[in-house]
N, C-alpha and C positions, 0 to 999 in steps of 0.2 A: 224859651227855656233858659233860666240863667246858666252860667258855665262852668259852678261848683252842681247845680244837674246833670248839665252835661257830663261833666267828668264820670260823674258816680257813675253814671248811665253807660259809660264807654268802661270805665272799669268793671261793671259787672258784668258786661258785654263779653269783655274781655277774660275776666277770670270765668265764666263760663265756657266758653271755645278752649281755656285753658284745660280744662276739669275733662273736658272730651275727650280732648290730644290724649291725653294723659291716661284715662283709662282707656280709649283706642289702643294705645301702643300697647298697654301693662295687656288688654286679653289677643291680641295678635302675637304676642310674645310666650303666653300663655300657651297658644295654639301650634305656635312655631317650637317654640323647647322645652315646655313642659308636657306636651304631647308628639310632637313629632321627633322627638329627642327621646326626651325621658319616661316615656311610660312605659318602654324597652324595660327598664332596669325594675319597675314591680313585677311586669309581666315575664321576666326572666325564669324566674321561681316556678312559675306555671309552666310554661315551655318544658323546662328540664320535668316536672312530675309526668308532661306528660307525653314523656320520650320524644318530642319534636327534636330538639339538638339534646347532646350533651355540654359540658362547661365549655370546652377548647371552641367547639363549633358557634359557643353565645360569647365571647371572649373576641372572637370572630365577626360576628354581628353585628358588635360594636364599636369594633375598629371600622368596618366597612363604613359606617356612619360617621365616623369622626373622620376617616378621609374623605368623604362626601363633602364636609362641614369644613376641611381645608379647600378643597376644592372649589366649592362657594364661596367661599373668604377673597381666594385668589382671583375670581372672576369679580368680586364688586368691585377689585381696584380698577378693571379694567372695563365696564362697563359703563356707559355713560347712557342711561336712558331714565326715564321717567321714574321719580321715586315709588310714589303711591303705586302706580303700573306694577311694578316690582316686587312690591309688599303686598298687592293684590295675588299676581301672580303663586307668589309663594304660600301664600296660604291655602288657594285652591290645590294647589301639590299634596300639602303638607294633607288634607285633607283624603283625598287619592291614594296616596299612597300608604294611608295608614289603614285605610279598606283595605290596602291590597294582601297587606299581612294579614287579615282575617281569611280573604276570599282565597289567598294563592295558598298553596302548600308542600313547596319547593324551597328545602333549605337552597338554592342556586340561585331562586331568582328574589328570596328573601334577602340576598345578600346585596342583589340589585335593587331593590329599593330601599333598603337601608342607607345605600350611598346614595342615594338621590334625597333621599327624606333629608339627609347633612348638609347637601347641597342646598334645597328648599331651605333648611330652618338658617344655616349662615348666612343666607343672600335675604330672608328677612327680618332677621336679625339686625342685619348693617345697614339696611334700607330707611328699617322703621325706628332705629335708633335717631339716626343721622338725622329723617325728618323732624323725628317728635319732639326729639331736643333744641332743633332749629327753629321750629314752631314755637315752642314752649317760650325760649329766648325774645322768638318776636312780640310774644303775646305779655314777656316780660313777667314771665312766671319759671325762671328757670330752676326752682327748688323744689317744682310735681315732676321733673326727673326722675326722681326716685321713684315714685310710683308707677314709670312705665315698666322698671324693671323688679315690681312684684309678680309683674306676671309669668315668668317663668316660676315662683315659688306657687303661687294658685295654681297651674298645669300636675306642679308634683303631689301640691297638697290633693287635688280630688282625683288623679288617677292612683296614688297610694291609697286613700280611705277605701275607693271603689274595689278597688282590687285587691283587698282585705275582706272585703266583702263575698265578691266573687269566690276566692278562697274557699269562704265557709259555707259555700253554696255548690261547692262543688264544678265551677263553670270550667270550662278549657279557655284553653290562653286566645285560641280564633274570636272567640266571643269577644275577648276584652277588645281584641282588636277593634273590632267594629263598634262597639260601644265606645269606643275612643275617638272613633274617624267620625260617629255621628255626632257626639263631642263637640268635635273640631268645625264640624259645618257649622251648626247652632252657634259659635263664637264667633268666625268668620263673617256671617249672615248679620252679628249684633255691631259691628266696625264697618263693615264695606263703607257703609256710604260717609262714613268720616274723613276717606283715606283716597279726595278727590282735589283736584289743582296743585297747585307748586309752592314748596313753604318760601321760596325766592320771591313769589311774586306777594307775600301777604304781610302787612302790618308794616312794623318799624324793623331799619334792618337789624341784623345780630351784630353783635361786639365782632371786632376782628380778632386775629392770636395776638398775644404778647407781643412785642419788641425784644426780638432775641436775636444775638448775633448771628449769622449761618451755622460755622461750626459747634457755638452752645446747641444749635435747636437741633443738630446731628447728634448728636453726642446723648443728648436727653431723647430723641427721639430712638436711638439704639438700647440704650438702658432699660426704657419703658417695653421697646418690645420682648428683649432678654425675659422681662422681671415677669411681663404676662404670659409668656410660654410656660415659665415653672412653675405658676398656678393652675397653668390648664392640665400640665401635668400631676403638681400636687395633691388636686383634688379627685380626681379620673375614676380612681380605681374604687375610690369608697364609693363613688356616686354611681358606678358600672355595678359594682358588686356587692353592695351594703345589704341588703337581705339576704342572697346567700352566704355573707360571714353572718352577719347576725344568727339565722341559722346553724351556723355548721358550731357556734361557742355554744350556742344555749336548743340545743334538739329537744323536742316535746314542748315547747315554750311559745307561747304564743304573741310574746313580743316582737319577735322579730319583724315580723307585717308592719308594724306600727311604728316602726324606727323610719321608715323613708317617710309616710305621711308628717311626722315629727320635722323632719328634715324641712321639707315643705314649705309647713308652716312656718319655719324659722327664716327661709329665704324670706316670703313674703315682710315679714315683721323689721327682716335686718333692712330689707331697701325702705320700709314707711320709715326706720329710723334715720338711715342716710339723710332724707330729707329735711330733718329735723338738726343737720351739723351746717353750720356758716360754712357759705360758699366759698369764702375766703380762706378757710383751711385749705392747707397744701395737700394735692391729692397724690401725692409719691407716701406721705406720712401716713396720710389715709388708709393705701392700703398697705404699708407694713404692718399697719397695726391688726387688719383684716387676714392676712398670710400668718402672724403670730396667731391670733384665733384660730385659723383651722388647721395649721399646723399641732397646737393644743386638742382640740377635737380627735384628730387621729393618735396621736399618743394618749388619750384616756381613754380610747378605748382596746388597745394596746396594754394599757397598764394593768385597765381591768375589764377582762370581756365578760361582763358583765351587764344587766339590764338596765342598773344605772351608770353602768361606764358607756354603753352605747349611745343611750339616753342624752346623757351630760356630751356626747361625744358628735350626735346630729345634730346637736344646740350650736356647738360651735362652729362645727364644720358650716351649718346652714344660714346662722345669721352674715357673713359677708359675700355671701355666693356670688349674688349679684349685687351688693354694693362695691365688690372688686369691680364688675361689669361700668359701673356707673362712674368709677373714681377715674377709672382706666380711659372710659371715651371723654369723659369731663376735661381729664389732663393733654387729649388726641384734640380738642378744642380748643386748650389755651396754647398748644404747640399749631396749629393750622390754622384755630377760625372755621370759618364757614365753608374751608376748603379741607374740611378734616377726614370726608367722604373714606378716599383713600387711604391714611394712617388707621382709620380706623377697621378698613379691609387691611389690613397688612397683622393690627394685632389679633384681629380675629383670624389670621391665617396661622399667626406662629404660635397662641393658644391650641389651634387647631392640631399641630404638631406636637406638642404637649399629650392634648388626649390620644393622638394616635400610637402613642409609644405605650401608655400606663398597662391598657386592656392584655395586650403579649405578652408584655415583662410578667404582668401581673401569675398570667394562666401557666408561664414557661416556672416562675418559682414555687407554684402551689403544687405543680407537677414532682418539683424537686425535693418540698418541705412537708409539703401536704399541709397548710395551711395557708392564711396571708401576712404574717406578720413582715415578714421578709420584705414586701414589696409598699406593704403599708410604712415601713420604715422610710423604705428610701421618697416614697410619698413627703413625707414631714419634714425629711431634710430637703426637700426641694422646696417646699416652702420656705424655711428659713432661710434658706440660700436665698432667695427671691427677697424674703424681708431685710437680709444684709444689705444686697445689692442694691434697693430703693433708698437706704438710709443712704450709704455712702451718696447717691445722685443726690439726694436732700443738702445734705452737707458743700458736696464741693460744688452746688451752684449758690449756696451762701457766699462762701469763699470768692465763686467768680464777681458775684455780683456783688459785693463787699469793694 
């Protein structure tokens, strides 16, 4: 075989094992946080019809989950075992435990495994990023990143459409449950066997981090985690509570369902388009511009609650969900390298921190106001705080490195 065959033959080789990784991670991620996360927030709506909790006690729920999800963040820094093992691990949970909300019917021990299903979806979350991006790099395909992280929008896109469904069918929220956890097995079942050996030990190695001073890569390294806390906060409450505001603007209206499916599919669409931006753009720009989007997003539907302000408002909020996701670990890359494992537990821990403030604040001023505008406000500006704070890092590492 000549060696312009060989090539071919080694790069289709290769962009094949690439196209796996890649949709490996996007349906583990899927199964991890558009399910073991997010199918809380359509099935919310059912719960409360059908007296299981009230608002304070799903407000509740939620947080439990999101400390779960700090919790996990905080244990990846400090675990050092098998990646795949990990990711494996966490999916059979995330699996488990999403039956358990069908099968159990204890708002007490639904709290308990809400904080484990956080725990579950952060640990492979950071597991199967770290790998796939790692993989992806060796396999020299590092721009199908982006499509690991459409799978958390696929998770919200079909347990939104299902559970609109469900709805007009009249099912209870236990059902959904378990229609979700078998979901989750069936995705799990279609990755297993992808998510075998050591991305350290395969292919060409990956790029090391930049060459940066100490205290630069301190300094950017503290910035970057600030900036991703006030996203994990900025976005929280819409994405906890967006059908019951949609709801409570428009009663009798049967849009509201169809705003988090909308959402969904915006996530998935905004990470296929990540892909499509040079890797050489600076990812602090990247997502100021992603924090001005959904900061926009919550203030139209603010401005006008409205079918097509909500509309126009899950557009925005959805298209950089997880391209923040991507910009964030991509930047925990050019700051570490291949030793980014841990930075990247660390912002998945203070994002964590983010959502576990939004759900409270949110329930303590709807108490106060009897609506969300209040809390949606301070949502937005915690975005653009966030978008400030990225430019100015943009800026005075010009300056340094000038």
């Amino acid at each position: 075989m000549s060696k312009n065959l060989q090539a071919t033959a080694l790069e289709t080789g290769q962009g094949r094992a690439a196209w796996r990784v890649a949709l490996a991670g996007a349906l583990a991620l899927a199964v991890a946080m558009g399910i073991g996360r997010f199918a809380f927030t359509p099935l919310l709506p059912m719960m409360l019809h059908d007296g299981a909790i009230d608002l304070a006690a799903g407000g509740w729920l939620a947080t439990a989950n999101y400390i779960g999800y700090l919790i996990g963040a905080l244990l990846c820094m400090v675990l050092r075992t098998d990646a795949t093992r990990a990711i494996k691990l966490g999916l059979v949970s995330t699996v488990l435990l999403t039956l358990g909300m069908g099968w159990l019917h204890s708002p007490a021990l639904w709290l308990l495994l809400r904080t484990l299903a956080g725990v579950s979806s952060a640990c492979t979350f950071v597991f199967a990023s770290g790998w796939c991006l790692q993989r992806l790099a060796q396999l020299q395909a590092p721009a199908l990143g982006g499509i690991i992280y459409c799978g958390p929008g696929l998770g919200i896109l079909i347990t939104g459409l299902a559970t609109s469904a469900m709805i007009g069918q009249h099912w209870r929220a236990e059902h959904g449950w378990l229609l979700y956890g078998l979901l989750a097995l069936i995705l799990t079942a279609l990755v297993w066997s992808t998510f075998s050996g050591s991305a350290a030990a395969a292919g060409t190695p990956s790029p090391a981090a930049h060459g940066l001073e100490p205290a630069q890569a301190a300094r950017q390294t503290r910035g970057l985690t600030i900036a991703y806390a006030l996203a994990g906060f900025g976005y929280i409450i819409t994405a906890t509570f967006l059908p019951v505001i949609a709801r409570q603007a428009l009663p009798g209206s049967n849009w509201p369902d169809l705003f988090w499916p909308l959402f969904g599919i915006c996530v998935s669409i905004g990470a296929l388009l990540a892909t499509r931006l040079p890797t050489h753009w600076d990812n602090r720009l990247l997502l100021a511009a992603c924090y001005l989007l959904q900061a926009g997003g919550i203030i139209v539907g603010l401005v006008s609650p409205s079918v097509a302000g909500f509309a126009l408002g899950s557009i925005l909020l959805g298209l950089p969900f997880t391209a923040i996701t991507l910009f964030a670990m991509r930047d925990a890359r050019r700051l570490r390298g291949d030793h980014a494992r841990s930075l990247m537990g660390l912002l998945t821990a203070t994002y964590g921190v983010g959502q576990i403030i939004g759900p409270p604040l949110a329930t303590r001023l709807v108490q106060g106001s009897g609506n969300f505008s209040s809390s949606l406000s301070v949502a937005a500006l915690a975005l653009l705080a966030g978008a400030a704070l990225l430019g100015a890092m943009y800026r005075y590492s010009r300056k340094a490195t000038a």
